[in-house]
N, C-alpha and C positions, 0 to 999 in steps of 0.2 A: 497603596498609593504613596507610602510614606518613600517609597525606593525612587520616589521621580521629584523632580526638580522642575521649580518653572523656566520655559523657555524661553525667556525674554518677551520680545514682543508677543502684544496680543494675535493667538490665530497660529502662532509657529507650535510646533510640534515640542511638547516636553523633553528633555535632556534624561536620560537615564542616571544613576548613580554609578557610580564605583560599582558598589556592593553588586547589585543588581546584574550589571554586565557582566563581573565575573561569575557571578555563581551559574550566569547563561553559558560563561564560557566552559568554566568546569563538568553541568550537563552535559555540552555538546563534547569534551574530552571524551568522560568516561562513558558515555554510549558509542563511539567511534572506536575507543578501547574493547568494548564489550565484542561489538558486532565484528571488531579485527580478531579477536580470539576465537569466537564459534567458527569464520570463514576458515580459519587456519584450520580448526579439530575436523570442521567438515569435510576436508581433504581426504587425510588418512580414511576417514569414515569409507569415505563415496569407494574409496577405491579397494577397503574393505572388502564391501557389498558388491563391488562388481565381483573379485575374486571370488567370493564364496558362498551368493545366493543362487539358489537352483533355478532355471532355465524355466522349470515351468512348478507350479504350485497347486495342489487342490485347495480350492481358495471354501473359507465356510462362512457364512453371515454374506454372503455376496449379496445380495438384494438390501440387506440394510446397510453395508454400505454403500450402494450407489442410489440408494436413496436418499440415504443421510445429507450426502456430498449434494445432489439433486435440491434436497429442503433448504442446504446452508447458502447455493446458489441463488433460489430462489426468495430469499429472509434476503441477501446483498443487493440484487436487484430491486425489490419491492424498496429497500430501503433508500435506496437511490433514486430512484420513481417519488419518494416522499420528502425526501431530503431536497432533492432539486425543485417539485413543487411549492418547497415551503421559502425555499430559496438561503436553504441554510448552508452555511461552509462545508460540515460536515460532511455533505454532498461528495468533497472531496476524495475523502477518507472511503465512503462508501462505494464510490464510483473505482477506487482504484483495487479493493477489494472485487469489487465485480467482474471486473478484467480480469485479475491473475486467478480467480473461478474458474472464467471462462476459459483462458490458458492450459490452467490443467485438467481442467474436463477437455479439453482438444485432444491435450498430450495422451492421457490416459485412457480415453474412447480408443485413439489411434495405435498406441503400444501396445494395450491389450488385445488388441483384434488383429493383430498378426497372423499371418497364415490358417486365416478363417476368411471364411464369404464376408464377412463384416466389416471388413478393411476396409473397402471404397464406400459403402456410404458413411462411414465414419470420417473417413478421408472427408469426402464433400460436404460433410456439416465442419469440420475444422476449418475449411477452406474457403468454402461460402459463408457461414453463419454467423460459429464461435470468435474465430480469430479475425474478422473484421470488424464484427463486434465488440471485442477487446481492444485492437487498435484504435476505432474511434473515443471508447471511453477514455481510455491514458493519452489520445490526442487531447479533449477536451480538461479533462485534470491538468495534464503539464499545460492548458491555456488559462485556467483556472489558478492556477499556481501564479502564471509569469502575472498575472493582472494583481495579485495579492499584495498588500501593502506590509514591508516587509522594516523591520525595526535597520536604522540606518547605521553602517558601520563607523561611525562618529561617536555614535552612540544616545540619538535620539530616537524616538519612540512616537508612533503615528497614535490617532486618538481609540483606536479599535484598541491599541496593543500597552495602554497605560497600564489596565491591570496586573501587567506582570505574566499573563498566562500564555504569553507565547516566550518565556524566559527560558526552552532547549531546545 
């Protein structure tokens, strides 16, 4: 509390500090730094793996993992089923994890099952199921997001965001 300043008038939004806005700004550098270096390495990688992974695989543990992947699905939804019932922000975070699940369980139902019987009804749950039901979640998040009270580039501070804990 000590990083905020009174706002003036009664009811207006506190003034952030100095201190405070940079060390937000500096966060948001060096995560922007971070996440530009992995995308860079991820290049070479990807193109690595296309060059030199084999076509086809005898895969072993298959059952735990698409199990696994199945329970981690299952723990993201339920969590967003409780998160939204409770009517917590979190919600967000949980909901947009449940998407990109669902995403790549589309992908990976669907790329797996290449030239096997399994292709089309794989197809038809990406198509009907999973991937509409991704899009509506990230619709709802990104409306979730746009309504969020968001610290103001002046550099004042709504009364949710006093604590300092949304400072990256």
């Amino acid at each position: 509390m000590s990083d905020l300043k009174a706002g003036g008038p009664q009811g207006a939004a506190p003034v952030a500090s100095p201190e405070l806005l940079e060390r937000s700004r500096r966060h948001r550098r060096h995560t922007l730094e971070l996440l530009t270096v992995c995308a860079v390495a991820l290049v070479p990688w990807t193109v690595l793996l296309a060059l030199t992974l084999p076509s086809g695989y005898k895969v072993h543990h298959w059952r735990v993992a698409w199990v696994g992947f199945d329970v981690l699905l299952l723990i993201a939804m339920a969590a967003t089923v409780l998160l939204g019932w409770l009517r917590h922000r979190a919600v967000i975070v949980a909901g947009l994890a449940t998407a990109v699940l669902l995403i790549g369980d589309a992908w990976f139902d669907v790329s797996l099952s290449f030239g096997t019987s399994e292709v089309w009804p794989a197809a038809a749950l990406a198509v009907f199921g999973e991937l509409p039901l991704a899009g509506y979640l990230l619709h709802r998040v990104m409306r979730m997001i746009s309504l969020a009270q968001w610290p103001h580039p002046g550099g004042t501070l709504t009364g949710e965001q006093q604590d300092g804990s949304r400072d990256c």
